[in-house]
PDB file as gemmi writes it, atoms N, CA and C in Angstrom:
CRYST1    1.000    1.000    1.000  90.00  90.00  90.00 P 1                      
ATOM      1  N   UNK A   1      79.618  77.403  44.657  1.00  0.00           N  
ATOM      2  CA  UNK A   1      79.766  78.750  44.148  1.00  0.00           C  
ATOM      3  C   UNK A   1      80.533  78.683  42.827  1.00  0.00           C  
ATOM      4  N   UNK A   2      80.371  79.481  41.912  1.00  0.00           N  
ATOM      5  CA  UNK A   2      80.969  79.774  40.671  1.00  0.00           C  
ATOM      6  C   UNK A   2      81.871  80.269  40.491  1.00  0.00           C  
ATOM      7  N   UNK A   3      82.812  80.564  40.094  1.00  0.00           N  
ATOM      8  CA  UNK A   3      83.769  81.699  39.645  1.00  0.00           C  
ATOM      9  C   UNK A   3      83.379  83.133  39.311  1.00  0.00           C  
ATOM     10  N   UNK A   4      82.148  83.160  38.478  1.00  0.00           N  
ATOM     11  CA  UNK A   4      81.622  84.604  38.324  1.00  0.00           C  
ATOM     12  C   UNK A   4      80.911  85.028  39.644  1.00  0.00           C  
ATOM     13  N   UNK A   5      80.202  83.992  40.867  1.00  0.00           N  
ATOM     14  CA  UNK A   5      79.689  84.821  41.848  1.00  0.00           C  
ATOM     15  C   UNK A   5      80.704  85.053  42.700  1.00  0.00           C  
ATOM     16  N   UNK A   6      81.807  83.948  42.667  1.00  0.00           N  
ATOM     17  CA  UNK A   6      82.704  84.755  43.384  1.00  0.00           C  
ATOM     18  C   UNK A   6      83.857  85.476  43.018  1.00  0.00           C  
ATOM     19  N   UNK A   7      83.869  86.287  41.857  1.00  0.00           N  
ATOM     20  CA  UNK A   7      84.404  87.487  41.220  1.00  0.00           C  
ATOM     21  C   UNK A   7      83.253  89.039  41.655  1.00  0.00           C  
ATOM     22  N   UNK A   8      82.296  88.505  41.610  1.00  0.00           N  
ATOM     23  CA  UNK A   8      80.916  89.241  42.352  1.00  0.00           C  
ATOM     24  C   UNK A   8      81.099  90.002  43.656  1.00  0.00           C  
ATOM     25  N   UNK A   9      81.040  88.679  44.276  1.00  0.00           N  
ATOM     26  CA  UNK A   9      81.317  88.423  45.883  1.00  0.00           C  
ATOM     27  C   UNK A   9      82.972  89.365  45.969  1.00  0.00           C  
ATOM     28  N   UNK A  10      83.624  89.158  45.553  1.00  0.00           N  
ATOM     29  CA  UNK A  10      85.017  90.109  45.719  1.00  0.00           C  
ATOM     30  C   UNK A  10      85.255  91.293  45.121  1.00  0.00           C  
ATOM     31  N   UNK A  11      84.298  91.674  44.909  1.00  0.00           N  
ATOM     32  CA  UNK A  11      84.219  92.983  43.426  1.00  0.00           C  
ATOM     33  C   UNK A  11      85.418  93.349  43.049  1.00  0.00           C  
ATOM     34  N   UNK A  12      85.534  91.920  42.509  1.00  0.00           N  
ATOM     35  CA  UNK A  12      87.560  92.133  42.047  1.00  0.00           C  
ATOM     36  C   UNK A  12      86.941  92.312  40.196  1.00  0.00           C  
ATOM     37  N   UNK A  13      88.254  92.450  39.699  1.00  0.00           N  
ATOM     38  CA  UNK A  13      88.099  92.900  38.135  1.00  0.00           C  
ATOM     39  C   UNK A  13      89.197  91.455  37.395  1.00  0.00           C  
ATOM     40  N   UNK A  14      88.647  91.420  36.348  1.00  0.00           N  
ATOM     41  CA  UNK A  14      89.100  89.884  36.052  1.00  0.00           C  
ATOM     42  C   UNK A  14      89.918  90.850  34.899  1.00  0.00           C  
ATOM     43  N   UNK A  15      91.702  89.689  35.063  1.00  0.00           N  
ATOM     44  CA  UNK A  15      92.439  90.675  34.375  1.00  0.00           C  
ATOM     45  C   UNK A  15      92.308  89.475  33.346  1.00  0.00           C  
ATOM     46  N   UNK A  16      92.497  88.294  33.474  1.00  0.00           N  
ATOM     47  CA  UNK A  16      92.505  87.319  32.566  1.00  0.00           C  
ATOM     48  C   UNK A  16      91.432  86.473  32.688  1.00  0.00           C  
ATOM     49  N   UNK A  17      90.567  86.069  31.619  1.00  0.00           N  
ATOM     50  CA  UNK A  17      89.168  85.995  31.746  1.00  0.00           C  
ATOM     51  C   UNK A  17      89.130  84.245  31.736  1.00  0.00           C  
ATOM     52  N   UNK A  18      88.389  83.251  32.223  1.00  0.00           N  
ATOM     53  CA  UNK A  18      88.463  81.989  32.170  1.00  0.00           C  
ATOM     54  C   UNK A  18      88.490  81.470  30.492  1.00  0.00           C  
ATOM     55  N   UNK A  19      88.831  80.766  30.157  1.00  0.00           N  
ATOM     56  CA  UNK A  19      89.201  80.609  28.623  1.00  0.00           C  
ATOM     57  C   UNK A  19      87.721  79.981  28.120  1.00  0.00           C  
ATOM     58  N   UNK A  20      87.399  79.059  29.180  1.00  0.00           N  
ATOM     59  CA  UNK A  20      86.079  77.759  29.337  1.00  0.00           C  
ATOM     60  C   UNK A  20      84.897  78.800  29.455  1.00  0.00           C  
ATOM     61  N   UNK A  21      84.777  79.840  29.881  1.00  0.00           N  
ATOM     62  CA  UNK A  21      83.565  80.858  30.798  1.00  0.00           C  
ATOM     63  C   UNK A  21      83.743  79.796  32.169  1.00  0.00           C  
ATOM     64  N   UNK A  22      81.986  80.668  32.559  1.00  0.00           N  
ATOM     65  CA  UNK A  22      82.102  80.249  34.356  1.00  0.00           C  
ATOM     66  C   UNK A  22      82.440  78.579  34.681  1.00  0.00           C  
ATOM     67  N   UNK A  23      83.218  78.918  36.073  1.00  0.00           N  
ATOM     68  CA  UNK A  23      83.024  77.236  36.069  1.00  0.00           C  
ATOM     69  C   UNK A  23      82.811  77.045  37.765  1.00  0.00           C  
ATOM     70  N   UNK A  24      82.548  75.982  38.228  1.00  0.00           N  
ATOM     71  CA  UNK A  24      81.902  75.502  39.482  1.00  0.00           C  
ATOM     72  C   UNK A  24      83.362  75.872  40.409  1.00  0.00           C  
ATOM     73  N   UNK A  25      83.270  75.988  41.857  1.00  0.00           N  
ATOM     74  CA  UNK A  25      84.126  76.149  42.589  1.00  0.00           C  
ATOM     75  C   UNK A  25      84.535  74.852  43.233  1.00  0.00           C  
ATOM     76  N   UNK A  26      85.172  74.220  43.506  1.00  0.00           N  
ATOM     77  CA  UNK A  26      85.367  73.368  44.791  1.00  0.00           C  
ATOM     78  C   UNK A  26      85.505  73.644  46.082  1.00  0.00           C  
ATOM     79  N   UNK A  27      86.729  74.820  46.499  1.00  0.00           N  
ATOM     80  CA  UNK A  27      86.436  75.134  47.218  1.00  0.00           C  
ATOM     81  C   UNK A  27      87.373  76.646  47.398  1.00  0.00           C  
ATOM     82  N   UNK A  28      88.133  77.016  48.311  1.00  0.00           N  
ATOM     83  CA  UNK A  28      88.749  78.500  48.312  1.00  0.00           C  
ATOM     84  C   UNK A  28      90.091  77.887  49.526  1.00  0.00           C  
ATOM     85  N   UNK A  29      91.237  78.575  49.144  1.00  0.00           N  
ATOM     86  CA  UNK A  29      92.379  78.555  50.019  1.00  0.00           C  
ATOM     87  C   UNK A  29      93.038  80.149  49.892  1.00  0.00           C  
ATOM     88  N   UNK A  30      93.617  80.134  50.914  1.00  0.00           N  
ATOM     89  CA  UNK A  30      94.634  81.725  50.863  1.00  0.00           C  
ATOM     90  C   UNK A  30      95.552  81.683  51.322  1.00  0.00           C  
ATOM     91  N   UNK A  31      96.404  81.655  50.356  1.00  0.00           N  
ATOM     92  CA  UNK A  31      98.166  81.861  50.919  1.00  0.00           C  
ATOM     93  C   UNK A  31      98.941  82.182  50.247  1.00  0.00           C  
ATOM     94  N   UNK A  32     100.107  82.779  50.675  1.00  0.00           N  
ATOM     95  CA  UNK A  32     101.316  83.512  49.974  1.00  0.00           C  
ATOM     96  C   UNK A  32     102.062  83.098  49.763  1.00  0.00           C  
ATOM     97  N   UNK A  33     102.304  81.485  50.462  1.00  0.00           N  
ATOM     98  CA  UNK A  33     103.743  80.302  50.511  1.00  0.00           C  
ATOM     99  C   UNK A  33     103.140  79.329  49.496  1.00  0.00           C  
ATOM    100  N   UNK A  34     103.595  79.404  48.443  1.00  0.00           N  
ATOM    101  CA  UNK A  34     103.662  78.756  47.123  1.00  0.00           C  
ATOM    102  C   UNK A  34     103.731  76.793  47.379  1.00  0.00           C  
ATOM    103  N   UNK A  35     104.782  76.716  48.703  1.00  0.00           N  
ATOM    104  CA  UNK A  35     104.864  75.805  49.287  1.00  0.00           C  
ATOM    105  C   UNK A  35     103.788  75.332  49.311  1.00  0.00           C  
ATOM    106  N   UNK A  36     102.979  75.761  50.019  1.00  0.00           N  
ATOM    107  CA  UNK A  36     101.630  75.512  50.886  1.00  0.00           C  
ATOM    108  C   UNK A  36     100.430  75.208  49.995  1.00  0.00           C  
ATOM    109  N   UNK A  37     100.328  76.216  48.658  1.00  0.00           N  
ATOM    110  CA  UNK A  37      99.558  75.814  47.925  1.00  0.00           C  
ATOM    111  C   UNK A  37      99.789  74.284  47.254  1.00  0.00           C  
ATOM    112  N   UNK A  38     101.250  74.153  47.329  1.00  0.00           N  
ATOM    113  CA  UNK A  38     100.965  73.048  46.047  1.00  0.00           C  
ATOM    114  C   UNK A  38     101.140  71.306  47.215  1.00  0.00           C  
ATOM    115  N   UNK A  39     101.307  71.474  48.473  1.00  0.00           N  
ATOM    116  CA  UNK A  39     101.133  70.797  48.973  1.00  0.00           C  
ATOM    117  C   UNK A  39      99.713  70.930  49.874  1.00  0.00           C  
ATOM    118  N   UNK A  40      98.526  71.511  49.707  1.00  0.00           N  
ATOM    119  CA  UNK A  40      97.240  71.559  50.461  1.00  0.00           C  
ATOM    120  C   UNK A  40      96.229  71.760  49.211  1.00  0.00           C  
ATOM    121  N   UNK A  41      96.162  72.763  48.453  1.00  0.00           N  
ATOM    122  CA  UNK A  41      95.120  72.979  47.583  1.00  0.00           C  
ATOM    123  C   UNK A  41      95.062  72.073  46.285  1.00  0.00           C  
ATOM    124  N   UNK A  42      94.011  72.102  46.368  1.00  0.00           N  
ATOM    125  CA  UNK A  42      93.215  70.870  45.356  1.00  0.00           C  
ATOM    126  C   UNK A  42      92.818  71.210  43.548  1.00  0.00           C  
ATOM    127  N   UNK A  43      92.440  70.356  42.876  1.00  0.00           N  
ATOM    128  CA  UNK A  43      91.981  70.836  41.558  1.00  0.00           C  
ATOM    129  C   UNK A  43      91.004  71.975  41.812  1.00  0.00           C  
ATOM    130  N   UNK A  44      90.297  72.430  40.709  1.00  0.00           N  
ATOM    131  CA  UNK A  44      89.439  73.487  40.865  1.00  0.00           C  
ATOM    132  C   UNK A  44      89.050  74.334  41.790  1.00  0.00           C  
ATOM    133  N   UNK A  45      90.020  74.668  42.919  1.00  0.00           N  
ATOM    134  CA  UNK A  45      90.157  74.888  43.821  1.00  0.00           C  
ATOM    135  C   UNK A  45      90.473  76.936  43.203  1.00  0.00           C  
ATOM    136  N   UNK A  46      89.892  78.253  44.462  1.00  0.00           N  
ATOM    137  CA  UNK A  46      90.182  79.447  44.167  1.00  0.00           C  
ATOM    138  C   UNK A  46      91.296  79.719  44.674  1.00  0.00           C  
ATOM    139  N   UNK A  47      92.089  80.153  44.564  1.00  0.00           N  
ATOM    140  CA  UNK A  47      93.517  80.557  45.076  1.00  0.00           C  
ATOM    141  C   UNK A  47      93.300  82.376  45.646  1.00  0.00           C  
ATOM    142  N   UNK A  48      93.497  82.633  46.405  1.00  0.00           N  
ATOM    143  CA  UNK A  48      93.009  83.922  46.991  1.00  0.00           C  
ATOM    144  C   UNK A  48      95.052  84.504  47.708  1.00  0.00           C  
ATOM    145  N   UNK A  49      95.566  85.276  46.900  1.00  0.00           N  
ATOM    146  CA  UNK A  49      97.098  85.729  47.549  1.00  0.00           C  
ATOM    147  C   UNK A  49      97.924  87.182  47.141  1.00  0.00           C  
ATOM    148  N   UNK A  50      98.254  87.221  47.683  1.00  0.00           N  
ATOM    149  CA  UNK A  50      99.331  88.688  47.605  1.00  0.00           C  
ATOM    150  C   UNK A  50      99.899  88.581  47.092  1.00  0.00           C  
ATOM    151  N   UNK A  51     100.663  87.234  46.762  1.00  0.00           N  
ATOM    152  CA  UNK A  51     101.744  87.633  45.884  1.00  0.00           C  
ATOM    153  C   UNK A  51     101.533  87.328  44.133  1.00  0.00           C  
ATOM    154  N   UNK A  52     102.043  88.406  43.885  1.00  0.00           N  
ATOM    155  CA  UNK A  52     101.433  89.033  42.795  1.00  0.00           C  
ATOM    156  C   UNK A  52     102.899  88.694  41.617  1.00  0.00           C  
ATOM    157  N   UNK A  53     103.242  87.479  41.213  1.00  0.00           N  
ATOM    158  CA  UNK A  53     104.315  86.754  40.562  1.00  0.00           C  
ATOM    159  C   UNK A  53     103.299  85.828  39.719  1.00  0.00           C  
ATOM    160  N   UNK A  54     104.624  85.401  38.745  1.00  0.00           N  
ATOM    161  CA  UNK A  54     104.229  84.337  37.428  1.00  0.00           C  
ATOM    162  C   UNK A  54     104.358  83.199  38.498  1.00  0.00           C  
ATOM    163  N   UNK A  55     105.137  83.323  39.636  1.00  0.00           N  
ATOM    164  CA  UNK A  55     105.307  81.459  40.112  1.00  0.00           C  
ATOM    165  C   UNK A  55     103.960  81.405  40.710  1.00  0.00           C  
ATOM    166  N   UNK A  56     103.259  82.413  40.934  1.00  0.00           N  
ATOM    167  CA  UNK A  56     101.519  82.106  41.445  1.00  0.00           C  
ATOM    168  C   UNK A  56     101.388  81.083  40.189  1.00  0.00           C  
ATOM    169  N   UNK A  57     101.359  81.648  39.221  1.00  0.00           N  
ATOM    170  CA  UNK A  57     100.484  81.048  38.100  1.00  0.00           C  
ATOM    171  C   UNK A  57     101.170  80.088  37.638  1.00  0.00           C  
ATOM    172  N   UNK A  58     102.078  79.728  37.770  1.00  0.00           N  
ATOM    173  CA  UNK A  58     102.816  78.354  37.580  1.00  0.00           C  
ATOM    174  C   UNK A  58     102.441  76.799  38.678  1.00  0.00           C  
ATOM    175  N   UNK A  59     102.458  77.562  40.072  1.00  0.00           N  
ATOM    176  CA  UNK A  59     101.660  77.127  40.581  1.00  0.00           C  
ATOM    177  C   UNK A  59     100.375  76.577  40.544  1.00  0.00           C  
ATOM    178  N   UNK A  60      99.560  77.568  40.106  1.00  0.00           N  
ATOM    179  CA  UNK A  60      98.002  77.386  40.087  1.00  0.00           C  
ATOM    180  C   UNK A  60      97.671  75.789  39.037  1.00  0.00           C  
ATOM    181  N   UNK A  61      98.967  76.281  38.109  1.00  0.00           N  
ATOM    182  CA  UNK A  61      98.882  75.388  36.862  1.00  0.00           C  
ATOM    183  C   UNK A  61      98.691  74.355  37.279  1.00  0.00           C  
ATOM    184  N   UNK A  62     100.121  73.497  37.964  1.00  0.00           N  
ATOM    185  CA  UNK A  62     100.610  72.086  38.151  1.00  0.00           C  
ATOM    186  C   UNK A  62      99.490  72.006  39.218  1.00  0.00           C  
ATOM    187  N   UNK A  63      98.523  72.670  39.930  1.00  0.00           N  
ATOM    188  CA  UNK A  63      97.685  72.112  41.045  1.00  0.00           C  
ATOM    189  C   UNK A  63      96.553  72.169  40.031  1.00  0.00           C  
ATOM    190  N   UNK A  64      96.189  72.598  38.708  1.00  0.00           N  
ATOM    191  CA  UNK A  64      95.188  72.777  38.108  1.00  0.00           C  
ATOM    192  C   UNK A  64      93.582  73.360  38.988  1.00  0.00           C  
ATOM    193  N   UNK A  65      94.559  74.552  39.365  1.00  0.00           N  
ATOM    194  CA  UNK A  65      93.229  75.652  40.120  1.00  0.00           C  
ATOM    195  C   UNK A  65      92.411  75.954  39.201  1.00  0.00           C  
ATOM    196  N   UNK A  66      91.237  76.909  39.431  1.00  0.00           N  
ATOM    197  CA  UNK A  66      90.176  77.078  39.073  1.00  0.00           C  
ATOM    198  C   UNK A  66      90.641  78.528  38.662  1.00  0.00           C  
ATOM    199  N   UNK A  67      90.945  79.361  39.323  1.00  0.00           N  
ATOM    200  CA  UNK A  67      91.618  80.893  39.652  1.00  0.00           C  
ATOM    201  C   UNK A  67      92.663  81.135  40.562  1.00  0.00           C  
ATOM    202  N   UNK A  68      92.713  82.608  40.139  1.00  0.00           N  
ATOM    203  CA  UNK A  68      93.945  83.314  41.336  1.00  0.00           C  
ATOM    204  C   UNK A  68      93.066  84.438  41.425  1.00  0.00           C  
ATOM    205  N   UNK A  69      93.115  84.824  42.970  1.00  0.00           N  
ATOM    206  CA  UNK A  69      92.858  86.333  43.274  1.00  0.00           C  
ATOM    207  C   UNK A  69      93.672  86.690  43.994  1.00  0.00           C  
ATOM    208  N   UNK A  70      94.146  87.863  43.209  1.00  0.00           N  
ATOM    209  CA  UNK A  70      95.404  89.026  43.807  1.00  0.00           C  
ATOM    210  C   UNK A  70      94.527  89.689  44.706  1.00  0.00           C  
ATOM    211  N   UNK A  71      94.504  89.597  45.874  1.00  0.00           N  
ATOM    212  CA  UNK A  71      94.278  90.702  46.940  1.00  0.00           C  
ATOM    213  C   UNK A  71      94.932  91.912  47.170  1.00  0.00           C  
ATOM    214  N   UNK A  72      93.972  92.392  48.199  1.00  0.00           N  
ATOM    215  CA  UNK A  72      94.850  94.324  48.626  1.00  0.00           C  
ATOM    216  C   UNK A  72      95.463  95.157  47.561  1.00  0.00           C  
ATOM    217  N   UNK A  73      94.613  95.064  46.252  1.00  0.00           N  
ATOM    218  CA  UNK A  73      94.783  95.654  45.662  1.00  0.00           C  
ATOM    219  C   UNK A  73      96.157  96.504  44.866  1.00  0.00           C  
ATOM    220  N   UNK A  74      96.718  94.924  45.087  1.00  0.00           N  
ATOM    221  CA  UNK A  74      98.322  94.659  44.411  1.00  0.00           C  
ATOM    222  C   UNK A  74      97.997  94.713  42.444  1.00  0.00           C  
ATOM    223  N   UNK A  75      99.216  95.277  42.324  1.00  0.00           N  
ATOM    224  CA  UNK A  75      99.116  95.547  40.595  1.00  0.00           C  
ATOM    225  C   UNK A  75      99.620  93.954  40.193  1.00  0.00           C  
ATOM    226  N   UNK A  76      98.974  93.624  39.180  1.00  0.00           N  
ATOM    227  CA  UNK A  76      99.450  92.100  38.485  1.00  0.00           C  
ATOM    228  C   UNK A  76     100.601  92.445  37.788  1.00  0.00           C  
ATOM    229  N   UNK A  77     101.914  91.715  37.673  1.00  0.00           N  
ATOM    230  CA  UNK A  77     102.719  92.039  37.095  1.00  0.00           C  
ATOM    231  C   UNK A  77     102.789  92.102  35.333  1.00  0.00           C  
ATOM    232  N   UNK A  78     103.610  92.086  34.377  1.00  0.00           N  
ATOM    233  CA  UNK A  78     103.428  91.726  33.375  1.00  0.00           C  
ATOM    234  C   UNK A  78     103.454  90.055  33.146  1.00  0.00           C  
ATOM    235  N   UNK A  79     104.832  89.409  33.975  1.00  0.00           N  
ATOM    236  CA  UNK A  79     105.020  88.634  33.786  1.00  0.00           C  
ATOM    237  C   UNK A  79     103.904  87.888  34.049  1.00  0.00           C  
ATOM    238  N   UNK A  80     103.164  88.030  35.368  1.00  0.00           N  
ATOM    239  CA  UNK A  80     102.182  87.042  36.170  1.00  0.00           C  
ATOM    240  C   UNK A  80     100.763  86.997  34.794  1.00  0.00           C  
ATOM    241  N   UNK A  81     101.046  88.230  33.767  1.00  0.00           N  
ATOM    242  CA  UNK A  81      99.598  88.319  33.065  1.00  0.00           C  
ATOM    243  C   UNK A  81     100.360  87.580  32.055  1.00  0.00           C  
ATOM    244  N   UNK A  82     101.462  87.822  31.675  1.00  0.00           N  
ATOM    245  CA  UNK A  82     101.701  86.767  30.316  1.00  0.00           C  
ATOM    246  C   UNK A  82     101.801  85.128  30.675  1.00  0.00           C  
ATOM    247  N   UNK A  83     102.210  84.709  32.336  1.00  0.00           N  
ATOM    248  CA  UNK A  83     102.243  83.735  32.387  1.00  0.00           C  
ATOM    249  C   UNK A  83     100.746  83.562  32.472  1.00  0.00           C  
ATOM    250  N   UNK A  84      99.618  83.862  32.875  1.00  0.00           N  
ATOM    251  CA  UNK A  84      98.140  83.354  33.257  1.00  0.00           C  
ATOM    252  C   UNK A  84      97.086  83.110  31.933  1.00  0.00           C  
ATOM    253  N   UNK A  85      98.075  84.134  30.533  1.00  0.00           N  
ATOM    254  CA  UNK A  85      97.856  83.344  29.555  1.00  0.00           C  
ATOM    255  C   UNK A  85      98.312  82.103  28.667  1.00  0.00           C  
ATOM    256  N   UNK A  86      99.323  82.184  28.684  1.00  0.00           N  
ATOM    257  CA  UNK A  86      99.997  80.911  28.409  1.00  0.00           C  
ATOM    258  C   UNK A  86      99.270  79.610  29.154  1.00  0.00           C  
ATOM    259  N   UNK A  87      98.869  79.658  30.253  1.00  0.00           N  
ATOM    260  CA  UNK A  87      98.512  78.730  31.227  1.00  0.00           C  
ATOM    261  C   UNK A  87      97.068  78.370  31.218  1.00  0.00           C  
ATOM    262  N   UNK A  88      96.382  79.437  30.788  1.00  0.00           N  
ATOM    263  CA  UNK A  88      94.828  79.540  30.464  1.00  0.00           C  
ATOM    264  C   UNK A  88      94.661  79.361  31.896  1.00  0.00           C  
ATOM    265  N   UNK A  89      95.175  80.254  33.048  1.00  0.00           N  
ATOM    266  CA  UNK A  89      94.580  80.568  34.709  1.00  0.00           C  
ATOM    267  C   UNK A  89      93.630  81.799  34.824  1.00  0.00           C  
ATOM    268  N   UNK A  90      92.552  82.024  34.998  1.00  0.00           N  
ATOM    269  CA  UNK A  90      92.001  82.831  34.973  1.00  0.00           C  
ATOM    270  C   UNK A  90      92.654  83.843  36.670  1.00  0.00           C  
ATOM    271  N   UNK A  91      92.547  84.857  36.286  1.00  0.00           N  
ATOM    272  CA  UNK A  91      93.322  85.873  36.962  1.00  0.00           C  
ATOM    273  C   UNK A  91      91.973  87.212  37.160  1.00  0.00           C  
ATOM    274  N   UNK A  92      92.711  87.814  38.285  1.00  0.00           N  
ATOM    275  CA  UNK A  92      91.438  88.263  39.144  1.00  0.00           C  
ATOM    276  C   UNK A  92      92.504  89.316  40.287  1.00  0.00           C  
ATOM    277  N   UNK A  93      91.904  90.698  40.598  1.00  0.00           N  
ATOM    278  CA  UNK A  93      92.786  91.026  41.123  1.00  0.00           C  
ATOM    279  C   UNK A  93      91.481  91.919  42.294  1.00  0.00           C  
ATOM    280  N   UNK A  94      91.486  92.111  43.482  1.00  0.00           N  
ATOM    281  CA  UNK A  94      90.248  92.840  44.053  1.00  0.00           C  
ATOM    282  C   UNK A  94      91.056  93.860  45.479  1.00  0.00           C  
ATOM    283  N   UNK A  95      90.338  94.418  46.236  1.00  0.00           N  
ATOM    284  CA  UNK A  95      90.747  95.901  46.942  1.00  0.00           C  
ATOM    285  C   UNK A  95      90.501  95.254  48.242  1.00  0.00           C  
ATOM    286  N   UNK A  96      90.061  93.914  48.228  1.00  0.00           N  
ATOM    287  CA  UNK A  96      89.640  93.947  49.489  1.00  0.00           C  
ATOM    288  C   UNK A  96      91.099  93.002  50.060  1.00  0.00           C  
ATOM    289  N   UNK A  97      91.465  92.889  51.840  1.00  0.00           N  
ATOM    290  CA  UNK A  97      92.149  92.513  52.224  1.00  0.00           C  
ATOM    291  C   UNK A  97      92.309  90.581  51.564  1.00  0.00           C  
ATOM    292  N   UNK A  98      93.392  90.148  52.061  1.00  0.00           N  
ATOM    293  CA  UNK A  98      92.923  88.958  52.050  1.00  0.00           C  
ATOM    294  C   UNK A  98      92.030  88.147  53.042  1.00  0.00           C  
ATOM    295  N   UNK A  99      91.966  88.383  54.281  1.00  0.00           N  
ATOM    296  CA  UNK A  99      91.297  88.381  55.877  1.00  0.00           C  
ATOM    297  C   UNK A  99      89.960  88.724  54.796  1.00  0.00           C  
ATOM    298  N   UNK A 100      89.639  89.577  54.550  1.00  0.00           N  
ATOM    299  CA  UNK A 100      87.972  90.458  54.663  1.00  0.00           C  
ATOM    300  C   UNK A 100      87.723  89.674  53.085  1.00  0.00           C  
ATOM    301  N   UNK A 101      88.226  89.066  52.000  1.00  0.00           N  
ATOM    302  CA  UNK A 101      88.054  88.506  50.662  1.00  0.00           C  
ATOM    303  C   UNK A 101      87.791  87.171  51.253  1.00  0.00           C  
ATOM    304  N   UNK A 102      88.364  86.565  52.097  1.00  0.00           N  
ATOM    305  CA  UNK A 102      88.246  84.754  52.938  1.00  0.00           C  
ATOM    306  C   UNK A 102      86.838  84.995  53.536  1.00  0.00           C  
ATOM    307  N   UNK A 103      86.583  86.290  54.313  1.00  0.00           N  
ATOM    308  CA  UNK A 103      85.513  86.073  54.884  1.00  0.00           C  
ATOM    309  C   UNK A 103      84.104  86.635  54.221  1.00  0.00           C  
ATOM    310  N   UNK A 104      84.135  87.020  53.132  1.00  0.00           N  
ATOM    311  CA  UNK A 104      83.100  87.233  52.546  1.00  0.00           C  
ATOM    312  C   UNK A 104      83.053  85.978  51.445  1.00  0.00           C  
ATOM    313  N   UNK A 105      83.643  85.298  50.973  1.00  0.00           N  
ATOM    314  CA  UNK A 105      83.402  84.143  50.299  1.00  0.00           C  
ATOM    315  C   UNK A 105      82.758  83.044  51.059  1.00  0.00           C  
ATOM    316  N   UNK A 106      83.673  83.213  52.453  1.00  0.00           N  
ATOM    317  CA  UNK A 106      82.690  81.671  53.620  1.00  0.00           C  
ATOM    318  C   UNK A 106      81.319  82.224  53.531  1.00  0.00           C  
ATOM    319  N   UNK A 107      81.500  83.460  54.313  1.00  0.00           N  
ATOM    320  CA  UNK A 107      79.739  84.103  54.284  1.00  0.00           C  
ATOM    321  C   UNK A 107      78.685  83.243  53.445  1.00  0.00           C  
ATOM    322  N   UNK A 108      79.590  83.789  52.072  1.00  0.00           N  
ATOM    323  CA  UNK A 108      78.479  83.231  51.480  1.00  0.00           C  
ATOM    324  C   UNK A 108      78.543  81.417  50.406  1.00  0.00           C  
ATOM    325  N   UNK A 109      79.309  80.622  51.207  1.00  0.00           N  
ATOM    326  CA  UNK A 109      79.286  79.456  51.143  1.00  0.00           C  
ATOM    327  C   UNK A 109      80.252  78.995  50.548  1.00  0.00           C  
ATOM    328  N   UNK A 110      81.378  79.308  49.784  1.00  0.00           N  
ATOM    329  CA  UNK A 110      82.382  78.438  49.715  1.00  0.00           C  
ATOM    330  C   UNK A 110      83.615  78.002  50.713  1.00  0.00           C  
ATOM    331  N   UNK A 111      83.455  76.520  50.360  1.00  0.00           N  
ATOM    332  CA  UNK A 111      84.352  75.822  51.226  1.00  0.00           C  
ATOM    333  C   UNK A 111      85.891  75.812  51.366  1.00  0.00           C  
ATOM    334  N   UNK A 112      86.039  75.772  52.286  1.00  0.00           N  
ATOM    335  CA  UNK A 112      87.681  75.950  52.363  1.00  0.00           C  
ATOM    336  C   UNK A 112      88.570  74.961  52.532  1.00  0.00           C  
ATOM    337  N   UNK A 113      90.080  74.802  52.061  1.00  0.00           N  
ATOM    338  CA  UNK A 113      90.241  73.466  52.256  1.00  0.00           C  
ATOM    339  C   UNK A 113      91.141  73.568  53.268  1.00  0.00           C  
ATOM    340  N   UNK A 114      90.983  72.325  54.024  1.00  0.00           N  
ATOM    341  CA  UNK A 114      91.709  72.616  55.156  1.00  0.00           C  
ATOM    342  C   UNK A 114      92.607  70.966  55.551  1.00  0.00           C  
ATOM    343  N   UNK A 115      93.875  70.813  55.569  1.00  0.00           N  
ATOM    344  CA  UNK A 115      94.567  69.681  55.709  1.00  0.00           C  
ATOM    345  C   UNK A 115      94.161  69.023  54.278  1.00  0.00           C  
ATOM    346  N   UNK A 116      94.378  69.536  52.969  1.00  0.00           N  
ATOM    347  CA  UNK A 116      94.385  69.026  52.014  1.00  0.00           C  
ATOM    348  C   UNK A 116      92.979  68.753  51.422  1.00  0.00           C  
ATOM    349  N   UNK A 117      91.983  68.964  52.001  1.00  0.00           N  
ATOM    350  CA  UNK A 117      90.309  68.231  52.227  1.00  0.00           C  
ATOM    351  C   UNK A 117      89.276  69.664  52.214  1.00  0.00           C  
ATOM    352  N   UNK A 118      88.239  69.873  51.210  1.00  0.00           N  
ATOM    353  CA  UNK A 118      87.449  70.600  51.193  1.00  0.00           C  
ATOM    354  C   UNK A 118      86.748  70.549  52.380  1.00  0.00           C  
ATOM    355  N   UNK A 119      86.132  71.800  53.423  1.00  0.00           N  
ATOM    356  CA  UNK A 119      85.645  71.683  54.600  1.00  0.00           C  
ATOM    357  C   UNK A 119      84.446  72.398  54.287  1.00  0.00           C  
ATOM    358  N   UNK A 120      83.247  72.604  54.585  1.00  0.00           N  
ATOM    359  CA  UNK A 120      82.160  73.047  54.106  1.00  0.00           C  
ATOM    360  C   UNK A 120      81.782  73.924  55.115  1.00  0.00           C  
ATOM    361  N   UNK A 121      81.388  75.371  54.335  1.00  0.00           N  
ATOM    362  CA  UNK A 121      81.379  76.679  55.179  1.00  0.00           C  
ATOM    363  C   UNK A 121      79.594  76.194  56.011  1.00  0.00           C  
TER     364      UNK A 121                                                      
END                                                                             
């Protein structure tokens, strides 16, 4: 899956646009413990979370994600938009839960990583 089908797939609104355009997915993770991301999720990997901070995008950085999607229709901060440019993270914010955004991406085929390791929907 792409980044633009799954900006599609989440009918989220892209606050910060990929610098590159579309790019391939690896796979999709969701979490709010910053911890967790940078010890499980992978390069080009979608980042799908609530919390709606610059340490997302600092994060995303040093794991060199693909994206962030702000779920439940949380406002992006200033900081989180000035850090996602500086960083060139493409940023993404959508209405849907995080639960109901995980499960419409498996639906439709991206993989999730699970114990550090892309798992195939």
């Amino acid at each position: 899956m792409t980044l633009a089908e799954a900006i599609e797939v989440l009918q989220a609104e892209t606050v910060v646009p990929a610098p590159e355009g579309d790019r391939e997915l690896a796979a999709g993770f969701a979490s709010d413990l910053m911890s967790d991301v940078l010890a499980f999720a992978r390069q080009d990997t979608l980042l799908l979370t609530g919390l709606a901070t610059d340490q997302t995008i600092r994060t995303a950085a040093v794991r060199h994600l693909a994206a962030v999607v702000v779920v439940a229709d949380k406002e992006v901060s200033s900081d989180m938009l000035e850090a996602a440019r500086e960083e060139d993270i493409p940023l993404c914010r959508t209405a849907m839960s995080k639960f109901a955004a995980c499960g419409r991406l498996w639906e439709k085929g991206l993989s999730a990583v699970e114990n550090g390791k892309p798992r195939d929907a």
